[in-house]
N, C-alpha and C positions, 0 to 999 in steps of 0.2 A: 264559427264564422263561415259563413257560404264563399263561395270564390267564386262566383255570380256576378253582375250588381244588382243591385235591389230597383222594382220598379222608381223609388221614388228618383234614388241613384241614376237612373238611363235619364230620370225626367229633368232633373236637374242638367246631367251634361247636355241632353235635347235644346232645352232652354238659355243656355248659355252660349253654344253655339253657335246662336244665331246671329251673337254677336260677335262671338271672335270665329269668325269665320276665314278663309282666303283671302277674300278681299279686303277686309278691315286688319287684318293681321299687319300685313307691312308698315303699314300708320303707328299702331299700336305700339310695335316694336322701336319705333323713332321718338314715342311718345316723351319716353324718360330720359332723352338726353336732351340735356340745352346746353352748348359751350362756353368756355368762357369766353366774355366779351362779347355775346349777344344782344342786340338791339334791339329798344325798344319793341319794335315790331314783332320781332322773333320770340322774346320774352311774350306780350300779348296773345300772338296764335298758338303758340306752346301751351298756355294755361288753358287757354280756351277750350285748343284739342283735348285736354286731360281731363277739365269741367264735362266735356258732354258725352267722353266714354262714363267717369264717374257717374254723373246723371244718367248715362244707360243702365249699369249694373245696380246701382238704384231703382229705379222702375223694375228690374225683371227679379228683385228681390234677395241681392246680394248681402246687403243688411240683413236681413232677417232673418238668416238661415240659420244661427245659434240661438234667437231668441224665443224665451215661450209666444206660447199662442195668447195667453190673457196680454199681452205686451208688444201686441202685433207680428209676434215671429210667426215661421213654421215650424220650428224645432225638429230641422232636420238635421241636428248632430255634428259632431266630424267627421262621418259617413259624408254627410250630403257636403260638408267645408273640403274637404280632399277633391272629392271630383272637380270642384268649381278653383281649389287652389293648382290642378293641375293644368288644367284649361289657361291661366293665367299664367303659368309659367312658362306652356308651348307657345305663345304670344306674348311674351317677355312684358308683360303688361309692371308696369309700375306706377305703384299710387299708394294709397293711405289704406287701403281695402283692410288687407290682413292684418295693420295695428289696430284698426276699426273695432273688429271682430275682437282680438285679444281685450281691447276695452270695454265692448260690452258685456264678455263673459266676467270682467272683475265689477262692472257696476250690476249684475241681475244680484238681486239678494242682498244688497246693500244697504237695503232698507231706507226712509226717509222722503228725499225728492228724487232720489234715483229715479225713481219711474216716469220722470218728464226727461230727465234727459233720456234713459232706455228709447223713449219714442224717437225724443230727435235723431238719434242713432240710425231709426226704424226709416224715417224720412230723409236722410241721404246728410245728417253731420257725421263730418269728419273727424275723427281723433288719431291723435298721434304718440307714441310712447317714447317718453325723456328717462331713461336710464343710465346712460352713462355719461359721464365727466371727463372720459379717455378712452384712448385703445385698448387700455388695460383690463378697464370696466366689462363686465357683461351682462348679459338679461338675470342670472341665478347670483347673482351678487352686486347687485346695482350700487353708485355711489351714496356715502350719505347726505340729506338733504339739512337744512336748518332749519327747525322750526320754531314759533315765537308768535305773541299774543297769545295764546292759551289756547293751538293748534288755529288759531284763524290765517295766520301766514306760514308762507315758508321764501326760504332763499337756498336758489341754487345754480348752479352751472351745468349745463347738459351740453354735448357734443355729439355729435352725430344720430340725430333727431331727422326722422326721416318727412318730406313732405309738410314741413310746418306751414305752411302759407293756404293749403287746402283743406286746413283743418277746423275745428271749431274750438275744440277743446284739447289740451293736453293732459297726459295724464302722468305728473310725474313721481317716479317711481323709485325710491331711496332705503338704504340702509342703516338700522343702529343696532341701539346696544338687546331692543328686545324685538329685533325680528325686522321682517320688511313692512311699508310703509309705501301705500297709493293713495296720491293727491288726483281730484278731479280742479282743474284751474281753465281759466278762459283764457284762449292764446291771445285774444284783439283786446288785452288792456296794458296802462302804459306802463305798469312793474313785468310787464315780458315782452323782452325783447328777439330779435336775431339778426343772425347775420350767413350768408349761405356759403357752403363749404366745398369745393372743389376736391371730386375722387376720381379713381382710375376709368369709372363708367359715368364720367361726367354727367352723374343723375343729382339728385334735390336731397343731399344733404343739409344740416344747419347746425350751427351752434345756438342756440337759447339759454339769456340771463335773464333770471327770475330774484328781481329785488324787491322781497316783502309783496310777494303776491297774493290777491284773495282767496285761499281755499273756498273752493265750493261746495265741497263734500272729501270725506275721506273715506275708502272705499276696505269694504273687505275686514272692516276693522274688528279686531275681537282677541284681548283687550289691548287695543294702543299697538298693535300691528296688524298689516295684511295676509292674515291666514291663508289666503288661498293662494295667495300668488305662485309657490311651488307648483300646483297644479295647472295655474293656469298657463304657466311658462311652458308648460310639459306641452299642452295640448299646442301652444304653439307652435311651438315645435314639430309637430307634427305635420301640423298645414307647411310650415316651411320647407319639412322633408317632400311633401307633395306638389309644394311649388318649384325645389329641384327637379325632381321627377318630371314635371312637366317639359321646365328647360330643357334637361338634357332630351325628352323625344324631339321636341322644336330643333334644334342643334343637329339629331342625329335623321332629321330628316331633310335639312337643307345640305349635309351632308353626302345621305345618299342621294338626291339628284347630282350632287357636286361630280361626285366619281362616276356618276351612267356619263355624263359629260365630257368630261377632263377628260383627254388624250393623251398618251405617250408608248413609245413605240409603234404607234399607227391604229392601236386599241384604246377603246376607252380603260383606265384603270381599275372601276368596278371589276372587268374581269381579271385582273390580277388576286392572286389566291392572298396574299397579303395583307388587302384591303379589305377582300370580301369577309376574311376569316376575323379579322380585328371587329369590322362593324358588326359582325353577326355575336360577337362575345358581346361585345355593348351593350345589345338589343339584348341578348338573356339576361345579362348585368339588371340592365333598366325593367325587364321585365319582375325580376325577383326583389328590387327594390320596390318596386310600385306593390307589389303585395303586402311587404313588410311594412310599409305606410299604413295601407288601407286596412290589415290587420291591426296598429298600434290605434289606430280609429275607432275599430271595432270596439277593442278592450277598452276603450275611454268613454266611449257611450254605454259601453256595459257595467259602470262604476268600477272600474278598476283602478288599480294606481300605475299609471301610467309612466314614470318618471322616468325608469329602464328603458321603457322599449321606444318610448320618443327620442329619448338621448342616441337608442343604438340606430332609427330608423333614420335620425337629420345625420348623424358621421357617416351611414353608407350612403344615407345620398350628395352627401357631400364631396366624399372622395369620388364617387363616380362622375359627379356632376366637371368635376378639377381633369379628370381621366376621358370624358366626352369631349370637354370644349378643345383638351389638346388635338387628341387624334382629328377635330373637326378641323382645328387648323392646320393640320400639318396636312391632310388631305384636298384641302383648298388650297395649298399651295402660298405664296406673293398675293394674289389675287385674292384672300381669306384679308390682308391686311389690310385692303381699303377701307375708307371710310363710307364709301358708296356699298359696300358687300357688307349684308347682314351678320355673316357669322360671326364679325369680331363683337358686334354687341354685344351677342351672347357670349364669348370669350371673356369679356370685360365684368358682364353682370355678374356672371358666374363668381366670379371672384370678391365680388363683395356679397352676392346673397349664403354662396358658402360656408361664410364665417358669421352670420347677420345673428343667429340666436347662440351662438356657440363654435368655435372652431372647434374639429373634430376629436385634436386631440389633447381639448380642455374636456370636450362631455365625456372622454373615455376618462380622465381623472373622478371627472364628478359623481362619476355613476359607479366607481370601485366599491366605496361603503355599499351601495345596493345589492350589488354581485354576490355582497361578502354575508349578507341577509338570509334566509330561507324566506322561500318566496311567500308562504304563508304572513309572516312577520313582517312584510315589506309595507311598510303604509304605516302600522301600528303606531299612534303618537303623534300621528299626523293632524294639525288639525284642518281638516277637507272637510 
C-alpha cells in the first residue's frame, strides 16, 4: 500500500471539494437536523436543502464511485469511497449516500433486472437499509423477516431506518435459519409504511412496517441466502470508519479556532500547554486512524477479507471519534452548548454515527473467532 494518494484519489477529494467547501459547509452541517414540532415550512426547506445537495453529489458522480464501468460506474473502489466518505464526515453531511452505495454493492452480481435498478442508483435513487427491529439488532446479525407467497412477499418491522422519505427503494435485510437474506422492495407502496423517530441528534430516523410487501428482487442470493452480505458489511464499515475520521477532523478544527480564541487569564488558551498537548495527541490519534482506514481499503480492493481490519478500523475510530467530540466540548466551554454553535452537532452526531454499524465493543466480540484464525485460513468457507 503507498501512503500517498493516488492520482485518482487527489481527483476524487479535488472534485468533491468543490462542494463541500467553506462556504457550503455551515448549511450542510444544519442539513440533518429538523426538530420536533417543525412546521410545515421548515419541514419543506429542510427537504428541499437536502434534494439539491443530494442532486449535487449526483452530478459530480457520488453514485458511481463503487460501480463497474459496463453499469455507468467509475470503479473507483474503497480507495476512491474513503476519501469522498471523509469529506462528508468533516461537513457532517447527512443523507442516504453511504446506504446508497452499501445497496449497490449487494445489487452488482445479482443477476436478473438488477441491472436497471444498478442505473437508477447510477442516476441519483436513493436506497436505504432496514435492518433492525431494535436497539439490540445490528447490521452482522440483522432481525428476522417473514416471508410468504413463495418469496414474492415479505413482512416486517424495521426501526431505525435512516432517511426513508429520500429514498427510492429499501432494501431489507433479515435473518434465519440458513443465512442472511436481502430484499430489494419499493418504499412508495401502500404495504410500507412509516413513521419518523426522534434521536439525540434530532436527524431523520424512521420506523418502517412492511405488511406483505412486493419483493422486487432478492439480492445476493445463493442458495436461499445473501452470501455476500458478511463482506459487504465489512466494507461498510469501512467507509463509516472514514466517515468518523472525517468528523472528528471537522470537530477538531472548529475546535482549534475555538482555543486561538477563547480567553482566560488574559491569554488565549491555545497557549496553555494543556490544551495545546491534548489537541496535538488528537491530531496524531486522527492521523494513524485515517491510515488504518485507508489501509483496510486498500486490502478490500485488493480482494482480501476484510472483516478484521474493518471491525478494528470503525472501534478505533470510534472511540476516538466519542474522545474528540469530548475534549471539543470541554474546550468550548458553556458556549460549545448552544444551539446556535456548531460543535454540539458534532457532539450529538458523533454519538449515533459511533454506534451506526457496530458499537465498538460488540465488533471487538465479533471479530474474536478471527483473531483466533491464522490469517492464511481467515476467509476460508466463506462464500464471497
Amino acid at each position: 500500500m503507498l501512503v500517498s494518494l493516488s492520482t485518482a484519489q487527489r481527483e476524487i477529494q479535488g472534485r468533491f471539494a468543490e462542494l463541500l467547501n467553506d462556504e457550503l459547509i455551515p448549511g450542510i452541517r444544519r442539513m440533518g437536523e429538523l426538530p420536533m414540532g417543525a412546521s410545515a415550512a421548515e419541514v419543506a426547506g429542510h427537504t428541499a436543502a437536502r434534494a439539491a445537495v443530494w442532486r449535487a453529489l449526483v452530478d459530480l458522480g457520488a453514485t458511481r464511485l463503487l460501480l463497474p464501468r459496463e453499469l455507468g460506474g467509475t470503479e473507483s473502489g474503497q480507495e476512491g469511497a474513503v476519501m469522498l466518505a471523509e469529506l462528508l464526515g468533516a461537513a457532517l453531511y447527512t443523507g442516504p449516500l453511504l446506504d446508497t452505495m452499501t445497496a449497490s454493492e449487494l445489487l452488482i452480481g445479482s443477476g436478473g433486472e438488477v441491472a436497471a435498478r444498478v442505473a437508477e442508483i447510477a442516476d441519483g435513487a436513493a436506497v436505504c437499509i432496514a435492518a433492525r427491529e431494535d436497539a439490540a439488532d445490528g447490521y452482522a446479525s440483522p432481525a428476522p423477516v417473514k416471508v410468504s407467497g413463495g418469496g414474492e412477499v415479505l413482512s416486517a418491522t424495521r426501526r431505525f431506518v435512516a432517511f426513508v422519505p429520500d429514498c427510492r427503494y429499501l432494501v431489507v435485510v433479515g435473518s434465519g435459519q440458513s443465512g442472511h437474506r436481502a430484499a430489494l422492495v419499493r418504499r412508495e407502496h401502500s404495504a410500507v409504511t412509516s413513521r419518523r423517530m426522534h434521536d439525540s441528534a434530532r436527524g431523520e430516523l424512521y420506523a418502517v412496517s412492511l405488511s406483505s410487501a412486493p419483493v422486487l428482487c432478492w439480492l445476493g442470493e445463493r442458495p436461499g441466502h445473501c452470501a455476500p452480505w458478511p463482506a459487504v458489511i465489512a466494507k461498510a464499515r469501512i467507509r463509516q470508519a472514514a466517515y468518523l475520521v472525517g468528523l472528528c477532523q471537522g470537530a477538531l478544527d472548529l475546535t482549534v479556532a475555538r482555543v486561538t480564541q477563547r480567553r482566560q487569564f488574559g491569554q488565549v488558551i491555545g497557549r496553555f500547554q494543556v490544551p495545546a498537548l491534548r489537541l496535538a495527541e488528537l491530531a496524531t490519534r486522527l492521523d494513524a486512524t485515517r491510515w488504518l482506514v485507508r489501509s483496510a481499503a486498500w486490502e478490500a480492493d485488493h480482494g482480501s477479507d476484510t472483516r478484521l481490519h474493518a471491525a478494528q478500523a470503525l472501534a478505533m475510530a470510534a472511540d476516538l471519534s466519542a474522545n474528540v467530540v469530548r475534549t471539543a466540548m470541554q474546550y468550548h466551554g458553556a458556549y460549545g452548548t448552544l444551539l446556535e454553535n456548531d460543535i454540539q452537532l458534532y457532539f450529538r452526531r458523533a454519538n449515533i454515527e459511533r454506534v451506526w454499524l457496530g458499537a465498538p465493543r460488540d465488533l471487538r466480540k465479533e471479530v474474536l473467532p478471527l483473531l483466533a484464525e491464522p490469517e492464511g485460513d481467515r476467509g476460508r468457507g466463506q462464500e464471497w
